[in-house]
C-alpha positions as a printed Julia matrix, in Angstrom:
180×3 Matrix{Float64}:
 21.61  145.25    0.81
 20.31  141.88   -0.67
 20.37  138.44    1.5
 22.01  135.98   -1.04
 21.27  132.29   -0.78
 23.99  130.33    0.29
 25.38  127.28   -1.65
 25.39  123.83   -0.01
 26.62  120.35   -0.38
 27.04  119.42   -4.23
 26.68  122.68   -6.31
 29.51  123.08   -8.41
 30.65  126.56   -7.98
 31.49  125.54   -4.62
 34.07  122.89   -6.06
 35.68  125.91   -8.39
 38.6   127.85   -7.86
 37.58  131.17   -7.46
 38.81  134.06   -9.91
 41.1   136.92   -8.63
 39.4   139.91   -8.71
 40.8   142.39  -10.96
 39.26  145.69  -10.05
 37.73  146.81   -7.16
 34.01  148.24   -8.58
 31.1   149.01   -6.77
 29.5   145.9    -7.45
 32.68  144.12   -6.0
 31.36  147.05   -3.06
 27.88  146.16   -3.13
 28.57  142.29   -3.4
 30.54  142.49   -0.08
 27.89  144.84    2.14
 25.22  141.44    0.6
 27.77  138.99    1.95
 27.91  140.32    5.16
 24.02  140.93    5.57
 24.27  137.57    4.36
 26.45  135.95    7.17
 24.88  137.87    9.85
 21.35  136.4     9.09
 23.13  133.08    8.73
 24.88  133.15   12.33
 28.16  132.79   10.43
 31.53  134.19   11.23
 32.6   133.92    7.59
 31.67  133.67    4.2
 33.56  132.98    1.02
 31.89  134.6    -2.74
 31.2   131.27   -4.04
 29.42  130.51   -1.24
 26.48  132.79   -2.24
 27.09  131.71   -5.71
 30.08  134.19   -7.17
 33.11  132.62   -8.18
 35.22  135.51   -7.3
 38.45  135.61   -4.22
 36.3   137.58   -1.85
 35.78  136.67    1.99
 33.91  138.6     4.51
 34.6   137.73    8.5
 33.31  139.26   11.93
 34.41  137.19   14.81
 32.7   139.37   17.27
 30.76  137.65   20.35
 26.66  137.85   20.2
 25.93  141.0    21.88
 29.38  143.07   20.9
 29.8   145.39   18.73
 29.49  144.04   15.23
 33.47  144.32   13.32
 33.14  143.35    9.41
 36.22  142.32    7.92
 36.25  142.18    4.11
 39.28  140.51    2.14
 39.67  140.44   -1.18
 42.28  138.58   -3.19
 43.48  137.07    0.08
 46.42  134.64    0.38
 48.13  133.09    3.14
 52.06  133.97    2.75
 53.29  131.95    5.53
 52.15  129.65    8.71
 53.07  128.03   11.65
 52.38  125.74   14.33
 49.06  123.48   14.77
 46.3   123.5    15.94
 42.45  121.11   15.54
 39.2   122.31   16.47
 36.06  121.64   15.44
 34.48  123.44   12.63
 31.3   123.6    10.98
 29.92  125.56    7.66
 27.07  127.58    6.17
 27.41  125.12    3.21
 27.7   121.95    5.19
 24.72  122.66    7.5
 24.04  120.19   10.24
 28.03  119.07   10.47
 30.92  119.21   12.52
 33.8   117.55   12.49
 37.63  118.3    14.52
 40.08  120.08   11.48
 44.18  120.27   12.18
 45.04  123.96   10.85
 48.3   125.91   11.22
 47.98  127.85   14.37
 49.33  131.45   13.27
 49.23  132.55    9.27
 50.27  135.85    8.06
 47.39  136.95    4.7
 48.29  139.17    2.31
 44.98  141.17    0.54
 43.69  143.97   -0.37
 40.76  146.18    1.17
 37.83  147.9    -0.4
 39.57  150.59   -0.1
 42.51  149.22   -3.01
 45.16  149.08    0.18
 47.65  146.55   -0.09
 48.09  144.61    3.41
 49.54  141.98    5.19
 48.43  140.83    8.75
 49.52  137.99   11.2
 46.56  136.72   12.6
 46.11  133.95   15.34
 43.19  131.96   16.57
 39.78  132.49   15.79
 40.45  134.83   13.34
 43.56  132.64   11.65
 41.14  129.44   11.54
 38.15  131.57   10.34
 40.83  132.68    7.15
 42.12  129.63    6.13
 38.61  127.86    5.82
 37.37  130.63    3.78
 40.38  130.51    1.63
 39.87  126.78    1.08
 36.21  127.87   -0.07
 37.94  130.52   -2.63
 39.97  127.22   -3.82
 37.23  124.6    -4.08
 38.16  123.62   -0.66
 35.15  122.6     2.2
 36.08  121.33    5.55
 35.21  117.73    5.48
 37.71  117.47    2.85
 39.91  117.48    6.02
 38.17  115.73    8.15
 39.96  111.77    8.93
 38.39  108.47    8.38
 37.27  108.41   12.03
 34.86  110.91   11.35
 33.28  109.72    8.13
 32.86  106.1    10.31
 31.39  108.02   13.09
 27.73  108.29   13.6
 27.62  111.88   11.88
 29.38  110.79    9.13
 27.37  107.97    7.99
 24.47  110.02    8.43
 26.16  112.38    6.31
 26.5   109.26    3.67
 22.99  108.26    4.08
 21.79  112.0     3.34
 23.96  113.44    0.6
 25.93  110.15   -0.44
 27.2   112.47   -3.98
 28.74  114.97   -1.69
 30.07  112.48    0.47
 31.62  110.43   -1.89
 33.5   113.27   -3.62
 35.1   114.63   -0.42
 35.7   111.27    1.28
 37.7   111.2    -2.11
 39.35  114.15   -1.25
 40.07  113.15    1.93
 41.9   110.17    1.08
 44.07  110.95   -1.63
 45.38  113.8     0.29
């Protein structure tokens, strides 16, 4: 297994939707055993392809605790097929390091995918795991999670800092933010 590096702030691929992936291969195999190595020496929960650089719809998650027994979940070609409720918690991201900021999500969201395996499923998921999905889908569609964040935040402290420090990036998803 290979560590990948993982994207931040302005590279491009991370502003790309991500391409479906066609076949399940062993390097589609081998890409998601890196991206989990990869997220575990991160301290992430999740982690989206074009976050170590591959603009392909793969995601790999393990909301375990520290100290548990490690669960991988790998995704591939997922989609969210239906949602409800609301909920906002505060999120942060391997490619946004250093930043937090409160995100409104749908509570509950049912994902269709596919395993390594080829298996066609569909799961309702809640929670953790729900929030932890949708903000790696966003990543498979050129998505990040300040482009949610409100204008409170970006006048907050952290988010002029986040100005000061990486005013491109900023400017591009206070964008985003606004036009939404």
């Amino acid at each position: 297994m290979t560590i990948q590096v993982v994207r931040t702030f302005s590279d491009p691929v991370l502003r790309k939707k991500a391409d479906p992936i066609k076949q399940i291969t062993p390097e589609i195999k081998t890409l998601a055993r890196d991206m989990l190595e990869t997220m575990y020496c991160s301290k992430g929960i999740g982690l989206a392809a074009p976050q170590v650089g591959v603009s392909q719809r793969i995601v790999t998650i393990d909301i375990s605790n520290e100290g548990e027994e490690l669960h991988p979940m790998v995704f591939i070609n997922p989609e969210i097929t239906k949602s409800s409720g609301q909920v906002d918690y505060e999120e942060g991201c391997l490619s946004v390091p250093g930043y937090h900021g409160v995100v409104i999500r749908p509570e509950q969201v049912t994902v269709r995918f596919q395993t390594l395996d080829g298996q066609n499923k569909t799961i309702p998921c809640k929670g953790l795991l729900a929030r932890v999905l949708q903000h790696e889908i966003d990543h498979l569609d050129g998505v990040l999670f300040t482009d949610h964040l409100d204008v409170d935040w970006w006048e907050s402290e952290e988010g002029q800092h986040m100005e000061k420090d990486h005013p491109r990036f900023s400017e591009t998803t206070k964008f985003r933010t606004s036009a939404a």
